[in-house]
N, C-alpha and C positions, 0 to 999 in steps of 0.2 A: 472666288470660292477657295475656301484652303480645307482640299480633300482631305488631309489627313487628318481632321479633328472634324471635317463635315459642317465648318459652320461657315454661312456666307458672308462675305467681309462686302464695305460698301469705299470707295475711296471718295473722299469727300475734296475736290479738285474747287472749292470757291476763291481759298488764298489769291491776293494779288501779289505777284513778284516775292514770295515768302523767304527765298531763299538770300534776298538785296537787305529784306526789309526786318527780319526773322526778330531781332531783339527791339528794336520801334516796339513791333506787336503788341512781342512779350512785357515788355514794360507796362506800354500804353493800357493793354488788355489788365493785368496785373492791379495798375493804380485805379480802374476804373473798379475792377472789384473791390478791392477795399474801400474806395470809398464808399460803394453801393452798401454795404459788409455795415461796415460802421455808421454811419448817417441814419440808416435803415434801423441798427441794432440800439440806436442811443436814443432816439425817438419812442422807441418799444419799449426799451427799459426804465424808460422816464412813466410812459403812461404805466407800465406794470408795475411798479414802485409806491406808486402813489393812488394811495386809495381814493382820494378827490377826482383824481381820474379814470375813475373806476363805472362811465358812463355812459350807454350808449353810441353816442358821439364820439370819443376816445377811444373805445372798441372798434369800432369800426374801424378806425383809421388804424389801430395797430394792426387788423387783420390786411387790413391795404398792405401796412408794410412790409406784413410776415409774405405775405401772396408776393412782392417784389422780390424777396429773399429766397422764394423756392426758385422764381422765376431763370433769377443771377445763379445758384445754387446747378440749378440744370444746363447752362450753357456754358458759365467760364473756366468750371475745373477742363473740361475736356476738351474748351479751346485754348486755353493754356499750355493743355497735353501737348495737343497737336503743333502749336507753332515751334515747339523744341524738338519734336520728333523726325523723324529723316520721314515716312510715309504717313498720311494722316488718313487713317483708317476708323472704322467703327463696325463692328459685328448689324447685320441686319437688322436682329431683334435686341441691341442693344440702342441703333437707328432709331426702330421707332417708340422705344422706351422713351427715350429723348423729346424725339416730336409729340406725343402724347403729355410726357409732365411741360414742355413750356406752353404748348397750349391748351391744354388744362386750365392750368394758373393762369394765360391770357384770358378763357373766356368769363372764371372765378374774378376775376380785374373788373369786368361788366358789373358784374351781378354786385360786386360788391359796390361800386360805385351809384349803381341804381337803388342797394339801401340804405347808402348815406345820403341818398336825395329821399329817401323815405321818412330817415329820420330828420333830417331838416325841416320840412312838408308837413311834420307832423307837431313839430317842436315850434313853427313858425304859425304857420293854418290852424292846429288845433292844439295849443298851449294847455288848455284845462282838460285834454283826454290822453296828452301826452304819458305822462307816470301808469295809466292802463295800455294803453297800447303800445309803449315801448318794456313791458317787463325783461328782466333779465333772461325770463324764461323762452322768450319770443325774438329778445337778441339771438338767441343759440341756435335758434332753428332756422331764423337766417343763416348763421353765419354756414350752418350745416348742408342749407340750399344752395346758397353760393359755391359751394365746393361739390358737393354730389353729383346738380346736374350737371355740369360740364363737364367732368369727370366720364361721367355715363354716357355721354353725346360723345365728347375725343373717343372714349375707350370701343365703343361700337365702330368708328371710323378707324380705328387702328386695326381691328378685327379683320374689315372688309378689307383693310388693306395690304394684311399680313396675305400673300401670295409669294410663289415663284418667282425670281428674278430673272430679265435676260439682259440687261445691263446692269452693269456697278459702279459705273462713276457720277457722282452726286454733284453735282455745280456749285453748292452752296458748301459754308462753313460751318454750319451745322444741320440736324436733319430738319425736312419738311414733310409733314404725310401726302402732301400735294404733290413734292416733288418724289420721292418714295415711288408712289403707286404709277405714275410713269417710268419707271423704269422695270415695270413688271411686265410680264409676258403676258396677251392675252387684250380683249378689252375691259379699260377700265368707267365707261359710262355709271356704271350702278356708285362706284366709289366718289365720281365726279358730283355724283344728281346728292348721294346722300350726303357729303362733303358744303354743299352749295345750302343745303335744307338747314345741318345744324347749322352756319356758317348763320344765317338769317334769323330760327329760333335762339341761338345765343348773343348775337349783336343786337336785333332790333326790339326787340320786349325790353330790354334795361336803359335805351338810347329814348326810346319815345316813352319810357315813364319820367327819365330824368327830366326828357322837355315838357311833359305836362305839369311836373314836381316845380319845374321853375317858371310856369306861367301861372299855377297858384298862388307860388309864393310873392311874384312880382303884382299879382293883384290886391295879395291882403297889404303889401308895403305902400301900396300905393294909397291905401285908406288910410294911414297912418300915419305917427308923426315923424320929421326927420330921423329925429334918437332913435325910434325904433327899427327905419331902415338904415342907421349905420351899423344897428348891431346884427342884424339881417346880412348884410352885407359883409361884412367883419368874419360869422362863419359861415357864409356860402360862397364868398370869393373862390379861398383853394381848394374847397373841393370840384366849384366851378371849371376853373382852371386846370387842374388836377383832368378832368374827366375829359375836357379840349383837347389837352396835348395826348391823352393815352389814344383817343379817337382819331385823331387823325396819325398817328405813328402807326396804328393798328390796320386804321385804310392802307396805307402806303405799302404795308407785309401785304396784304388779302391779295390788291393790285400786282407786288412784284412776284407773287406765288405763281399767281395765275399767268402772268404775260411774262414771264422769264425768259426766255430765248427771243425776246423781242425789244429787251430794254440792257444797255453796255453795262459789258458785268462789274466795273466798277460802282457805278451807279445800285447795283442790283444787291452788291453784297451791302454797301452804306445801309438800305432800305432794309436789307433781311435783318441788320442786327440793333438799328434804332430802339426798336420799341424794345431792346434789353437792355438798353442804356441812357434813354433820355426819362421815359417816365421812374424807372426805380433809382434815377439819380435825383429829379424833382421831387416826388412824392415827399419825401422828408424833410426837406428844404423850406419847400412851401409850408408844408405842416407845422413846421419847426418855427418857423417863423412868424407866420403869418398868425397864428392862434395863440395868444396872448397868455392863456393857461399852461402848456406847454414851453414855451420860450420863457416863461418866467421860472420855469422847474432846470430848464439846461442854466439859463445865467446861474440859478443856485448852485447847481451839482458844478460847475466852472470855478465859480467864486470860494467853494468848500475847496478844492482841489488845490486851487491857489493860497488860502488861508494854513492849509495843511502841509504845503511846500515850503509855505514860507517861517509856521514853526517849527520846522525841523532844521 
């Protein structure tokens, strides 16, 4: 607590060895943003550029990548801060500002993932109802749901968990509302119970649509001919795969949240910062690559680049 300004500071004690390792970090941490920064940004500005891709299915996925970009956005400036700082602090309610926008944007990851398997589902299962049930106008209001309610579910958890403090050193390298509200004075059961509720309304309604989205679609592929499941295949690989690795990077956070003082804090911090580094470094990779409309737009914009270098 720093009485003379009355505002309560929180020391965020997760670093391993910071002071052996301090520029490792800084670096490591540094190149893993920019590239998150970039990959993310080149991807988006390729589907925003080009009106071809101006389509459901490219939407979506730019919104994936912006949703990465708050993600990175919210945790590397102020890890960055800290590993050059002599104390690595954060104000309480700048704490849980923090813990609210990256899971926010974690549970906006679900949701959004769940209507790219909507529109797969729909594009694949029902090809002639497609152009009515995907309008642009019904793109927005997904995109609008994917962000709201999660929003509304963290921002109510952050509420119940804005309390009193009677500890201030946080284990982790950045905030948790999990870990947060233990260190508050008092019992916290009601933060726990409602913490546990949205935790289940925002993972399992977008997890058990994608798996019914992909047992439709594995049924119509199966009536059909090869050609039509390779192109089936072709765009529901990465998002496929896309939606595997966020899920289980996302189990391994819920797990090390909850059972923290029970798993080597080595191990603990790996786990705490995965999911802000493996999927918003895949996402666009996969994307980038693997979808043939896209990857044909970056070789152009490469190839112009080059053409452009070279008459000068």
């Amino acid at each position: 607590m720093d009485y003379s300004t009355n505002v309560t500071y929180l020391s965020l004690e997760g670093h391993v060895e910071l002071e052996k390792y301090r520029y490792v970090y800084f670096v490591t941490a540094l190149s893993v943003y920019m590239l998150i920064t970039c990959c993310n940004a080149v991807v988006i500005y390729v589907i925003y550029t080009n009106e071809r891709l101006h389509e459901p299915m490219y939407i979506f996925i730019a919104a994936l990548l912006c949703n990465s970009l708050f993600v990175a956005a919210g945790l590397y400036p102020k890890l960055l801060s800290d590993l050059l700082s002599e104390k690595q602090i954060i104000s309480h309610g700048a704490c849980l500002f923090q813990a609210f926008w990256i899971y926010t944007n974690g549970g906006s990851e679900f949701a959004l993932l769940a209507a790219m398997a909507y529109d797969r589902y729909v594009s694949i299962c029902k090809p002639l109802q497609y152009a009515t049930l995907m309008k642009m106008s019904t793109v927005k209001r997904i995109l609008f749901f994917c962000w709201f309610v999660p929003s509304c579910e963290m921002g109510i958890s952050i509420i119940l968990t804005y309390r009193p403090l009677c500890k201030y050193k946080l284990n982790r390298i950045y905030c948790n509302a999990h870990s947060v509200a233990k260190l508050s004075c008092g019992d916290i059961t009601v933060v726990n119970l409602y913490g546990l509720s949205a935790l289940t309304i925002v993972v399992c309604p977008p997890v058990m649509f994608v798996i019914y989205s992909y047992i439709r679609i594995i049924e119509v592929c199966l009536k059909n001919s090869k050609d039509f499941r390779r192109k089936a295949l072709q765009t529901c690989f990465p998002h496929l795969f896309v939606f595997t690795c966020f899920s289980i990077t996302a189990c391994f956070e819920v797990v090390n949240s909850r059972f923290e003082g029970n798993v080597p804090h080595l191990l603990t911090v790996i786990l705490s910062i995965e999911n802000s580094v493996i999927p918003p470094l895949i996402n666009p990779i996969i994307y980038g690559l693997k979808l043939q409309e896209i990857w044909n737009r970056i070789k152009g914009m490469i190839w112009k680049k080059k053409m452009h270098n070279f008459a000068d």
